[in-house]
Every structure is written in structure tokens, then in C-alpha cells.
N, C-alpha and C positions, 0 to 999 in steps of 0.2 A: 731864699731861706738859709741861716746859717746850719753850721752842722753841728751846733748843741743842742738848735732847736729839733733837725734830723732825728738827732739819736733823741733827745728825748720823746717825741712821739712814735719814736719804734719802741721805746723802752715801756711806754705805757702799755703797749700791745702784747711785749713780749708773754708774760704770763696764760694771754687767752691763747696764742701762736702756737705757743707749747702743749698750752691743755687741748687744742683739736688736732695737733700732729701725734702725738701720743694715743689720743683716742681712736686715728685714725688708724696706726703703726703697731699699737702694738709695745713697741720697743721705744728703748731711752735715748739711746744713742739716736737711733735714727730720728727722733723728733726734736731732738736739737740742730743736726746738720737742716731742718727744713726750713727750720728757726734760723739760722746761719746763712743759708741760703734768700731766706729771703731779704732778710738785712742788705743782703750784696744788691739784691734785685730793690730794695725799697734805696739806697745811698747813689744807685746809679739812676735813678729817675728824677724829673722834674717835680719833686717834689710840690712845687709853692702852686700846682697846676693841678693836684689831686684835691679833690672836694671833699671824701672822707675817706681819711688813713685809714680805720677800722676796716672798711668793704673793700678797700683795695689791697690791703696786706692778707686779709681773710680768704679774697679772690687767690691768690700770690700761693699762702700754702696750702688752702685747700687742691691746689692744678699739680703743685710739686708731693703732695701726700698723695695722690691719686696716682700717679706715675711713679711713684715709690711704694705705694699699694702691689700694684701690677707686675713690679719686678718683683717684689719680696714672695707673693704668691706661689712663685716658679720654683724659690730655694722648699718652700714650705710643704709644697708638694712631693720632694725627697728629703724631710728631717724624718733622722732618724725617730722615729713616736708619733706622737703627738703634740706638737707646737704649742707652748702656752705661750700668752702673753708676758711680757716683764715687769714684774712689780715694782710699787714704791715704797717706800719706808716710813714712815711719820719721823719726823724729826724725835729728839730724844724729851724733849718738853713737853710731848703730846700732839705737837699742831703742825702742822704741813710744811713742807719745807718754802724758802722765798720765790723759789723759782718754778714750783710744781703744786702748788695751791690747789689749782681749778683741778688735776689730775689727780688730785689725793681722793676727789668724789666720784672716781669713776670705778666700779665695783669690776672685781677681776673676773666676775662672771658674768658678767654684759659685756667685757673685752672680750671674753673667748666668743661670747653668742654673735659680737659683731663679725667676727670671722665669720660667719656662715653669709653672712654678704657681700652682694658684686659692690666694687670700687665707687661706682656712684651711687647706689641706692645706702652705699656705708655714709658717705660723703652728706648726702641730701638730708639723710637723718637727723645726725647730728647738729647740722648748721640749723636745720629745723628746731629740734625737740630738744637741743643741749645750748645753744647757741642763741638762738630767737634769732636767726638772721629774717628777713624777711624773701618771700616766694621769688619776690621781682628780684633780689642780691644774689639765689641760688639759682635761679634761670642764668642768669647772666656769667657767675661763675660753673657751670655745667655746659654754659652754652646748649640749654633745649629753654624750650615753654614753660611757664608757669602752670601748666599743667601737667606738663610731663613729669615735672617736679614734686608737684602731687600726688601722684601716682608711686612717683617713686617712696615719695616717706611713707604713705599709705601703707604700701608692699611690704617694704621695710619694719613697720609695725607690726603687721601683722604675722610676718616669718621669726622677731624675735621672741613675738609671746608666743606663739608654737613652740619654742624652742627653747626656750628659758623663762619662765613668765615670772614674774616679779610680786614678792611678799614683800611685806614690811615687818623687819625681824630688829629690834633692837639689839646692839651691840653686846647688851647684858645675856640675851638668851643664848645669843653666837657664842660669845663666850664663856658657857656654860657648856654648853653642845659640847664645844669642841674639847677643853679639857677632859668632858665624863669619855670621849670617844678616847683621846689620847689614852689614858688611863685604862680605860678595859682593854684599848689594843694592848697595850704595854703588858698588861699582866696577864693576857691568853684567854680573857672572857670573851668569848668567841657570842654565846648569849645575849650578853650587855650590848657587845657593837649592833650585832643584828636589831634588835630592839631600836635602837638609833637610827639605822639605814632606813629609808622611803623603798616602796617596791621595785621603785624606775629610777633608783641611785644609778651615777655615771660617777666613777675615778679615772682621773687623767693624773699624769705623770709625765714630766720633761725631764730626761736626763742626756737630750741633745746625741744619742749616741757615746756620749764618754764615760758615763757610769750606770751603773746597774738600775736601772729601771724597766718599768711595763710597758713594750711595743704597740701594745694595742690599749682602746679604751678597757677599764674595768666596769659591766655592765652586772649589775644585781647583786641585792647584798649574799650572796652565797660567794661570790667571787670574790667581791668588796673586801670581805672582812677575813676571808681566807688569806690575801694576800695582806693585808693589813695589820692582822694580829703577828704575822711570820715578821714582817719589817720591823715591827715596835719591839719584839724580844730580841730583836738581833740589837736595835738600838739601848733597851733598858739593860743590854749585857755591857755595857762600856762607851758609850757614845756620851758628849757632854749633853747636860740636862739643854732641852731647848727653853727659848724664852717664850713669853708671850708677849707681843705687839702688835701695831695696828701698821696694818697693809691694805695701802690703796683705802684708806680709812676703815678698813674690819679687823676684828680682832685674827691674830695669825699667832702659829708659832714659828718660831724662828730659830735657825742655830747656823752663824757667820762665822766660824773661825779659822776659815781658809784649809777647813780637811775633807775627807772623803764623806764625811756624815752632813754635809753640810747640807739645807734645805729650808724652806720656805712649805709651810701646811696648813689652809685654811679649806672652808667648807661653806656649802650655801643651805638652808632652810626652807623646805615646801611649807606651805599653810597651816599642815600638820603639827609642825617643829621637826621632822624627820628631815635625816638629813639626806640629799637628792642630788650634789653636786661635790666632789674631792677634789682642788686641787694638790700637785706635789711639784714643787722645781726646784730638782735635783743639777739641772744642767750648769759646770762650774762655770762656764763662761756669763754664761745670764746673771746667777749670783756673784760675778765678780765686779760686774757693770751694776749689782743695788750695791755690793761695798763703795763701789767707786761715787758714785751717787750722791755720796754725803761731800761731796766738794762741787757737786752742782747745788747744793741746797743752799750754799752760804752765799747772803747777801753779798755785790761785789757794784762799784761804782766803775767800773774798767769797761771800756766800749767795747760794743761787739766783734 
């Protein structure tokens, strides 16, 4: 096989490659090197002898995400806070960027929920429930049984709705929500936010150790909004207005200007409409990898 044919059947790939190393990681960066990697691993193989490129590239970065999993776990376990996942940005015309498509539908609160899972019960899910690989593809790529594999997504299901259970909130309601929240934080209605918080609200906050952020989760809206209305007056005293845009396809606010105010604020919805989940990523390094971001979204005809 020539090597335009090569690249272009990695090239068809690329997109889904990307959207299960991201969903696996976490992080931008690092679901591109997996991407990267396997490229090297799929250009140095006998290609015209693989029966289907999909299962075997899929094999490829799911083995390199799982062992990029396992190290990353180790750093995670000394950040400074609480670890959030890293956002995407919607491109500025509303729709996903070329290269991160499939990962603009992955909700940043099912990212963090996958955190609470082992490497391959992460793995198994996905290529299960997001992917449609089939039992016999994830056997083979896990190297157990197709039923051990079963067991694991099983698991896996059942510890994420424990833990994050899943509404259907349209984009309109979120971003309703989130504005009337910004807004009473901003002007000290301490009333209004509670009113909004769920009993069993969680605020998370990433400021990586380099800026002023919450060390610990924020549990209950007495805590919630304590610490939330103190931030928004510190911000409606002088910080540039934030925008609104769609992260990881939900509505978020946002403010990128390369200063110390700078952040990323979106929120999740229980059944009720209360809101039940904060995040904040404060951390400059994270937000400087979504500025940078916008030169990975641009369509490119240049080989990998």
C-alpha cells in the first residue's frame, strides 16, 4: 500500500482517535501525542495485512491511553485541588472545531465523573457506550473475556450514575441558570444563589496551585454561595465582563484575555433544575492550552 493511501486511512480515523483519547485523558495535549503516537505505530506497520484499520488503531490508542491513564493518575494525586478536566471551545461560528468534533459532545461533567474510574473499566465503557465497539474488539483490546468486559462496563455504569446521574437539560434552561446564578452572585444575593443551589451541590475549582482558588471540594449550598458571591464582587469590581459560549458543547462563561481574572464557568442541572454541580478553571496553564487550541481546530491537509 502507498503512503497516501497510509495517511489517508489514518486520516479518516483521526477524529474518532482523538475523541476517545480526550475522553480517556482528560487533557488536549495529551490526546493528541496519543494521536501522534499512534500514527508512528499505524506508518511503521504492514499496513496492506490489517483487515480493519478502525479495530486496530482503536486497539493502538486505547493500550497508549490506558498507560497514559496510569501515569497521569500519579501527577493527579499531588495537584495542587482538585483536577478538572480541560475544556474545548466551540469554534467561533457555533460548531465544533475540525479536529475535535466527536469531543465537543462529551459533557465536562461526565469527564470529571470518569475520573472516578479504574483505567480499564474507563476504557471498557466508552469503547462500549460511546464508541459501539463491539464485546469481541474490547476483549481483545483489554486482553480479558468478553465477559469480563461485561462486567466491567456494567460496573462502570452503574458507579457513574451513583455519581453523576444524568438529566436532559436543554442548552436554553443551562443557560438561563447559569446567567440568573452569575448575576445574583455578582450583586451579593446571597438569597437568589441559594434558591438555585440543589441540597447536594459540589463546586470544584482548578487553579492548579498558581492562583487563588478552593483547595477542597465546595460541598452545600451555604458554602456554595458563600464563597461564590465573595468571587463575583471581587470580579464585578474591575474584571473584564465574561462572555457566554459553548464548552464541550454547554453553554459556559468565559473570560480568555491572558490575565489573572481569567476563567472558564459552567454548571450541571439535577431534575429539579437546581443546580448540583460548579465547575471553575482558573488554572493559567490549562487555559492557555484552550487559547492555544484554536490552531488545533483549523482544518490542515499536512501529514501527520
Amino acid at each position: 500500500m502507498n503512503d497516501s493511501a497510509t495517511i489517508e486511512l489514518f486520516e479518516q480515523q483521526r477524529p474518532r482517535l482523538l475523541s476517545l483519547a480526550y475522553r480517556m485523558l482528560g487533557e488536549i495535549q495529551a490526546a493528541e501525542d496519543i494521536v501522534q503516537e499512534s500514527w508512528l505505530r499505524w506508518s511503521a506497520a504492514p499496513v496492506q495485512k490489517i483487515l480493519s484499520p478502525t479495530a486496530w488503531l482503536t486497539r493502538v490508542a486505547t493500550r497508549l491511553a490506558i498507560d497514559q491513564l496510569r501515569s497521569a493518575r500519579q501527577r493527579r494525586e499531588v495537584y495542587a485541588g482538585p483536577w478538572l478536566p480541560e475544556p474545548i471551545i466551540n469554534d467561533e461560528d457555533g460548531g465544533p472545531g475540525h479536529q475535535m468534533a466527536l469531543a465537543q459532545e462529551c459533557e465536562l461533567a461526565l469527564l470529571w465523573s470518569l475520573e472516578r474510574l479504574a483505567e480499564e473499566e474507563r476504557a471498557a465503557f466508552l469503547l462500549s457506550q460511546v464508541f459501539e465497539t463491539s464485546y469481541a474488539d474490547i476483549a481483545r483490546t483489554l486482553d480479558k473475556s468478553e465477559q469480563a468486559c461485561r462486567q466491567l462496563v456494567s460496573r462502570a455504569r452503574q458507579r457513574l450514575q451513583a455519581a453523576s446521574p444524568r438529566f436532559d437539560t436543554t442548552s436554553a434552561q443551562l443557560e438561563s441558570t447559569l446567567l440568573a446564578f452569575a448575576t445574583a452572585a455578582a450583586s451579593g444575593d446571597k438569597e437568589e444563589v441559594l434558591r438555585l443551589l440543589a441540597p447536594d451541590v459540589l463546586g470544584l475549582t482548578d487553579g492548579g496551585g498558581i492562583v487563588s482558588a478552593a483547595r477542597i471540594p465546595l460541598q452545600g449550598p451555604e458554602r456554595v454561595a458563600q464563597v461564590f458571591t465573595h468571587i463575583a464582587s471581587k470580579r464585578s469590581a474591575g474584571a473584564d465582563e465574561l462572555k457566554l459560549l459553548y464548552v464541550n458543547g454547554q453553554p459556559a462563561l468565559v473570560q480568555l484575555a491572558g490575565g489573572e481574572s481569567d476563567m472558564i464557568f459552567t454548571l450541571r442541572l439535577n431534575q429539579r433544575g437546581e443546580i448540583c454541580w460548579l465547575y471553575t478553571l482558573r488554572n493559567p496553564q490549562k487555559l492557555a492550552k484552550v487559547r492555544a487550541l484554536g490552531k488545533l481546530l483549523q482544518p490542515t491537509d499536512s501529514k501527520p
